[in-house]
N, C-alpha and C positions, 0 to 999 in steps of 0.2 A: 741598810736597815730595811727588813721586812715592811711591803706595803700592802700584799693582797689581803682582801676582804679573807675571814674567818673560813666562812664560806667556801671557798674556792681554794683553798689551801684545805680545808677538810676532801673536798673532793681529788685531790692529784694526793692526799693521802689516800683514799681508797681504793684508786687506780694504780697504784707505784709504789705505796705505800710507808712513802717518804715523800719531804718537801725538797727533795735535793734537785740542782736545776738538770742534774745529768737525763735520769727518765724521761720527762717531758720533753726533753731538746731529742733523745734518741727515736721515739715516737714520731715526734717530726719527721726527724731526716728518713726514718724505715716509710715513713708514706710519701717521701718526697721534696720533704721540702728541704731548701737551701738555709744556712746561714752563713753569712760573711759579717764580721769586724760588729755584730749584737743585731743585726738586721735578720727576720726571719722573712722568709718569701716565698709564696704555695707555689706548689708544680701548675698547678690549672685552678679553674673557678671556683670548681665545686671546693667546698671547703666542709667539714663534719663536724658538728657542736662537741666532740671530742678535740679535733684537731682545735677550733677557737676555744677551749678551754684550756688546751697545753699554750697557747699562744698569750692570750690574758694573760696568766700564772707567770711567764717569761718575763712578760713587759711589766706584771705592774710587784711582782717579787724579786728580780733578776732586773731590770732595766734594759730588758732588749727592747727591740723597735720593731713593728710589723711593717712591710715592704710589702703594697699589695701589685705592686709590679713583678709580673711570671719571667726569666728568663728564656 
């Protein structure tokens, strides 16, 4: 069942242009980051209020979980 705020799902609409969790998860991984078994986890620190927005959107539409541990 959908949880994100209205919000937040309006915006990964006008980035993607759909709420589908595919885009935002590909965005991820094209800047780095991993996902294993719903766990996402940045290449390094710096993180982009784009990239924490595909990330929110994940976790709180999709049920994945932020790993703020880098491998």
């Amino acid at each position: 069942m959908p949880q994100a705020s209205e919000e937040l799902r309006s915006k990964m609409r006008a980035r993607f242009d759909s709420i589908d969790i595919f885009p935002p998860l590909q965005f991820l991984k094209n800047s780095g980051w991993s996902s294993d078994r719903g766990f996402l986890s940045p290449p390094n620190c710096h993180i982009t209020d784009a990239e924490w927005e595909c990330v929110d959107f994940l976790c709180e539409e999709w049920d994945y979980a932020y790993n703020p541990m880098t491998k």
